[in-house]
C-alpha positions as CSV (number, residue, x, y, z in Angstrom):
1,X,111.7,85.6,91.4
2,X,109.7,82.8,89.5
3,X,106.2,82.2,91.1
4,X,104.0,78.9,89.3
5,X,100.7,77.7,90.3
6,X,100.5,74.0,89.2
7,X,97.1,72.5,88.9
8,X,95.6,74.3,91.6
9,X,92.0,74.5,92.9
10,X,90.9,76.5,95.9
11,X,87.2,76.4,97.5
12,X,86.3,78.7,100.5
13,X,84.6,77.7,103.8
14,X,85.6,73.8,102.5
15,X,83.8,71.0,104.6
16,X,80.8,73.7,105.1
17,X,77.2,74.3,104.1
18,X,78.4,77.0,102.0
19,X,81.7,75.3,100.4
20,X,82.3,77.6,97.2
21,X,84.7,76.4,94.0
22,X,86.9,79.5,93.1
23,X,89.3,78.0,91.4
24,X,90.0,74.5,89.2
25,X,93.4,73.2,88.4
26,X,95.0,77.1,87.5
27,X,98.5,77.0,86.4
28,X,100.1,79.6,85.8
29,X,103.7,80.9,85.4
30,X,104.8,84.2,86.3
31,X,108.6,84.7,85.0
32,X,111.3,86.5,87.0
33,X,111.4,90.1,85.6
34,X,107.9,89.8,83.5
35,X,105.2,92.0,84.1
36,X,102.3,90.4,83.7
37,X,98.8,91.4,83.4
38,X,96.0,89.0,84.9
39,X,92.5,90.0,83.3
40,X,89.2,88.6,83.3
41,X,85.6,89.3,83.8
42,X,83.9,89.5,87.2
43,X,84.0,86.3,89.4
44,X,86.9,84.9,87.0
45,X,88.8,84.2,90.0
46,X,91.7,86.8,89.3
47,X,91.6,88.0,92.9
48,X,92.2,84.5,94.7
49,X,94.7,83.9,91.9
50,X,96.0,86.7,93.9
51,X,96.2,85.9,97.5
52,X,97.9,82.8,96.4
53,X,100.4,85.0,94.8
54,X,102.2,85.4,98.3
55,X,99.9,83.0,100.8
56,X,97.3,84.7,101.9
57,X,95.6,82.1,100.7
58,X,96.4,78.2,100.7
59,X,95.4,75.7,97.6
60,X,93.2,73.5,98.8
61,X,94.4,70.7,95.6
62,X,98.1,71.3,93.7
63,X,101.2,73.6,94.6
64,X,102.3,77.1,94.3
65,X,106.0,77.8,94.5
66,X,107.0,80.9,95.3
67,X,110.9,81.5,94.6
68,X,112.1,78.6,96.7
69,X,108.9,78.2,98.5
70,X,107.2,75.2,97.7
71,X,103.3,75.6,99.2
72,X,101.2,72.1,99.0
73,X,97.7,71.5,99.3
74,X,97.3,69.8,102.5
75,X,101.0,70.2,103.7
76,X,101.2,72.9,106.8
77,X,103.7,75.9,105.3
78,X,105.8,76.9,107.9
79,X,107.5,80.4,108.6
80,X,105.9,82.5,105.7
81,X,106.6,85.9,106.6
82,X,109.8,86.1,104.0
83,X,107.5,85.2,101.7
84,X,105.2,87.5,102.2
85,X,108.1,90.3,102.5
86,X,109.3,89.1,99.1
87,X,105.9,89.1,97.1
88,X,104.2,93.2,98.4
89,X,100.6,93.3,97.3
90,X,99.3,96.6,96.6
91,X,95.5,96.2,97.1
92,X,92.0,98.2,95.7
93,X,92.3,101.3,97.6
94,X,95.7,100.4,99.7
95,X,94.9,104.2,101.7
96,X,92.1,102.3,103.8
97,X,95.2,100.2,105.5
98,X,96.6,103.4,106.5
99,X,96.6,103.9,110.3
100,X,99.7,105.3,111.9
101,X,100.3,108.5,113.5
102,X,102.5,110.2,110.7
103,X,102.7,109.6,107.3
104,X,107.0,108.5,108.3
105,X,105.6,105.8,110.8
106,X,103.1,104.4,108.2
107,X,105.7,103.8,106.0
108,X,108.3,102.6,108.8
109,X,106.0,100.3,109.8
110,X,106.3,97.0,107.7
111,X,110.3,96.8,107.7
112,X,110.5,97.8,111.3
113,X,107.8,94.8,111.9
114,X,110.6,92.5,110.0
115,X,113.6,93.7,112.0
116,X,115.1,96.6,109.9
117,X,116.7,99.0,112.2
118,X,115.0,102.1,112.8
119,X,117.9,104.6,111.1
120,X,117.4,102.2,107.8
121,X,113.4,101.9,107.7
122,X,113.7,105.7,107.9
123,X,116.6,106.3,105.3
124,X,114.0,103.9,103.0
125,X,110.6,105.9,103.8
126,X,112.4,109.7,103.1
127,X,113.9,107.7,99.8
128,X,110.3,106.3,98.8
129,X,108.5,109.4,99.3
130,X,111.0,111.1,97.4
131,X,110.9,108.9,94.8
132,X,106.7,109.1,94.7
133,X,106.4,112.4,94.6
134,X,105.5,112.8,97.7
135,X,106.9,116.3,99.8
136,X,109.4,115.8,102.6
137,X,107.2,118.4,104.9
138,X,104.2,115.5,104.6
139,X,106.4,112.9,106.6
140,X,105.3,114.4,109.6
141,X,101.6,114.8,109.0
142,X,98.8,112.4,109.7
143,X,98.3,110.2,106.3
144,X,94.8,111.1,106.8
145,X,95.1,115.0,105.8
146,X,96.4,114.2,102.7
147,X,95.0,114.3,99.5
148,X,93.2,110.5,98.2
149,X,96.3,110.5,95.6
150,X,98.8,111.1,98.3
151,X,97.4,108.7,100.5
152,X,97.5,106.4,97.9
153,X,101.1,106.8,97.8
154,X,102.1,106.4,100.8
155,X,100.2,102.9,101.3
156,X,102.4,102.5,98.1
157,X,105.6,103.6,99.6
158,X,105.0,100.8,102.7
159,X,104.8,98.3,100.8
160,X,107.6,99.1,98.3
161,X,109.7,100.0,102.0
162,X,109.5,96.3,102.2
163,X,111.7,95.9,99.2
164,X,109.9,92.7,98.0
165,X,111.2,90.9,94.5
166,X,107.6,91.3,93.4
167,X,104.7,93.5,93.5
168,X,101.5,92.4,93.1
169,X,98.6,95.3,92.0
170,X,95.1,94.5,92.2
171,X,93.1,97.2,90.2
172,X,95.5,100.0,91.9
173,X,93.7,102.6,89.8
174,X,90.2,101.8,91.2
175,X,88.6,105.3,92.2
176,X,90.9,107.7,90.4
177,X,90.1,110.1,87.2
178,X,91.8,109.6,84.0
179,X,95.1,112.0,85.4
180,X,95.4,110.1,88.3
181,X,94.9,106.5,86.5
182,X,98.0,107.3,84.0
183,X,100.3,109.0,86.8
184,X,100.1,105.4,88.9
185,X,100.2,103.4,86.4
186,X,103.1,105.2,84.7
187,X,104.6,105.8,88.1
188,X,104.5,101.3,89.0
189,X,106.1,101.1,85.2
190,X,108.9,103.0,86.6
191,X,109.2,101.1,89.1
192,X,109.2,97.9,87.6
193,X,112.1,99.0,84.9
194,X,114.0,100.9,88.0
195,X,114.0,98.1,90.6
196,X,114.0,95.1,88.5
197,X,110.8,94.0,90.0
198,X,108.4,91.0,88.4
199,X,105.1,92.9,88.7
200,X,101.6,91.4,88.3
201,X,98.3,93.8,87.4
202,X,95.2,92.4,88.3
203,X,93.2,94.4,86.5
204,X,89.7,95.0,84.5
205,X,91.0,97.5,82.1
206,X,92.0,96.0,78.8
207,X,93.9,99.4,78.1
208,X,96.4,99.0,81.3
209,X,97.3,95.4,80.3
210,X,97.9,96.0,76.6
211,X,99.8,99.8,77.5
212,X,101.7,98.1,80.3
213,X,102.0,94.3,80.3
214,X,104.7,91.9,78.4
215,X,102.9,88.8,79.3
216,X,98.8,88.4,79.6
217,X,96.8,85.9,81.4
218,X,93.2,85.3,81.3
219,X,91.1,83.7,83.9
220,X,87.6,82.6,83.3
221,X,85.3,80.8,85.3
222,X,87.8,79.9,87.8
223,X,90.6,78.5,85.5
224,X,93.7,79.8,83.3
225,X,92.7,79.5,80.0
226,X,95.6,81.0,78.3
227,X,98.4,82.8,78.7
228,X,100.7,84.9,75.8
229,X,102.1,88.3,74.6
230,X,99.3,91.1,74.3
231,X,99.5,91.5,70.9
232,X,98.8,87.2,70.9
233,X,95.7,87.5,73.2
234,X,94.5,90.7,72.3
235,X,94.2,90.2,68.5
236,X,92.1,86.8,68.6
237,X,89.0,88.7,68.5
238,X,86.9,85.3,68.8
239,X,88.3,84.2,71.7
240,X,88.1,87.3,73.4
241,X,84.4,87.1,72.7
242,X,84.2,83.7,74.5
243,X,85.5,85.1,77.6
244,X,83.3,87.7,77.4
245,X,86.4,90.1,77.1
246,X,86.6,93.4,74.7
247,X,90.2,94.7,73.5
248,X,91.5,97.6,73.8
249,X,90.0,100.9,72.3
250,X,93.4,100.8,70.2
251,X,92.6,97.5,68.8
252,X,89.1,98.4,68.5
253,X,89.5,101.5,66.3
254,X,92.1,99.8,64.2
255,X,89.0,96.8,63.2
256,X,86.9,99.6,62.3
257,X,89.0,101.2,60.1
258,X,90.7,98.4,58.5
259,X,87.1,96.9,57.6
260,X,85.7,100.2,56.1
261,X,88.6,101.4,54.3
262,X,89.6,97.6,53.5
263,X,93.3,98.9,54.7
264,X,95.7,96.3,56.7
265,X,98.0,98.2,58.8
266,X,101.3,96.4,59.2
267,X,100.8,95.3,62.9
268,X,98.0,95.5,65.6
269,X,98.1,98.6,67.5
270,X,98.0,98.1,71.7
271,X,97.7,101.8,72.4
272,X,96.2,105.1,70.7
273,X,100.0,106.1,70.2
274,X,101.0,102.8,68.6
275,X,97.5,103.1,66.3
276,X,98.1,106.9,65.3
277,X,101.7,105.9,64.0
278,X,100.5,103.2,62.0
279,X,97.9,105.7,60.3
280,X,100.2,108.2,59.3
281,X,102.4,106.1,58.2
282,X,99.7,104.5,56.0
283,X,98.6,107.9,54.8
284,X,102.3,109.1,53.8
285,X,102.8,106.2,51.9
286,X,99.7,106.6,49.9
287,X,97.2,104.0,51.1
288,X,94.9,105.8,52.2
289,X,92.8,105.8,48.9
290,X,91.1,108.8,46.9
């Protein structure tokens, strides 16, 4: 499902003391079946780019269309609940919007809320837990005797119960070591090839968005300022530096050692993997010098 933000501009507490600008004339174009990584540094506006993403939030100038959902600055939406079953948001820390009973009510919750019969919401939460790694015997626990990283999946599983066409992560691996990090991340990759889903990452980690993403976009100081593959974005060191953005490590490394050793390796190198290949691959073919 396409989702574009066309010349939109969003202030909080509008027509108030304390009116605030968060975002000027964003557009943006999120493909069906693109997983897209949104990065920029703190108070870019990423995360209200976000709440736009399914209408949490409303432009207060231009349009967002959502699928076949057309959302205009002044113009009441109506009925936005299949919208917001279509576009699942996965926010920073989703186990802090865990409240039910049992971990199989938590994740009931949202399709049941939307009309899906009870034997259904149930086949989908035992399939999701399944499918996250999470052990049938904690379907009948509380969600709050689990462990932080099974928490976090289940707060995943009720949104994905939801079946939405897209999923929205904003900075899903906040609070987790290294282990944990890769396991989600790896786990909403699988996801996004399994399902079919359009995913967007809202993230501050350069290393996510070049690992994971086909499609970056950066925000600064409210706006879009430009969009491309990883590999684009990533290897225009001097415009990285006017957003105040670093790449990744990979990238990083690879500069060093192609200005001390005066070596170009055949392409730029997103991930450690990608970077190690490239230098054996120089060394075997003998350009790695005396």
């Amino acid at each position: 499902m396409d989702i574009l933000l066309q010349e939109v501009s969003f202030s909080y507490a509008v027509d108030t003391p304390f009116e605030k600008r968060a975002l000027t004339d964003v557009t943006l174009h999120i493909p069906t079946g693109t997983y897209t990584a949104i990065i920029g540094h703190t108070g870019s506006g990423k995360s209200t780019v976000l709440q736009h993403l399914n209408a949490l939030l409303k432009p207060t100038e231009g349009t967002v269309v959502i699928g076949d959902r057309k959302i205009e600055a002044g113009v009441k939406a109506k009925d936005l609940r299949g919208v917001r079953r279509q576009v699942g948001i996965v926010f920073q820390f989703p186990e802090h919007q865990l409240f039910e009973e049992t971990v199989l009510k938590d994740i009931m919750f949202g399709p049941l809320n939307y009309g899906v019969p009870e034997e259904e919401a149930s086949r989908r939460a035992h399939e999701l837990a399944a499918s996250l790694g999470l052990p049938e015997n904690v379907l009948g626990k509380s969600p709050f005797d689990l462990s932080g990283g099974q928490m976090r999946r289940v707060a995943i599983a009720g949104v994905l119960a939801m079946n939405p066409d897209v999923l929205v992560l904003d900075e899903p691996t906040a609070g987790l070591d290294p282990r944990g990090r890769k396991e989600i991340m790896d786990l909403f990759y699988r996801l996004h090839e399994e399902k079919q889903l359009t995913t967007v990452l809202v993230t501050h980690s350069m290393e996510d968005a070049a690992r994971y993403a086909d499609r970056v976009a950066i925000m600064h100081s409210g706006t879009c300022v430009a969009t491309g593959e990883p590999a684009e974005l990533f290897g225009d060191e001097e415009q990285l530096n006017d957003y105040r953005l670093a790449p990744p490590r990979a990238v990083q490394l690879q500069w060093q050692f192609e200005e001390k050793t005066g070596l170009k390796l055949d392409k730029l190198c997103l991930t450690e993997e990608q970077l190690a290949e490239q230098l054996v691959q120089a060394l075997q073919e003998g350009r790695g010098g005396a």
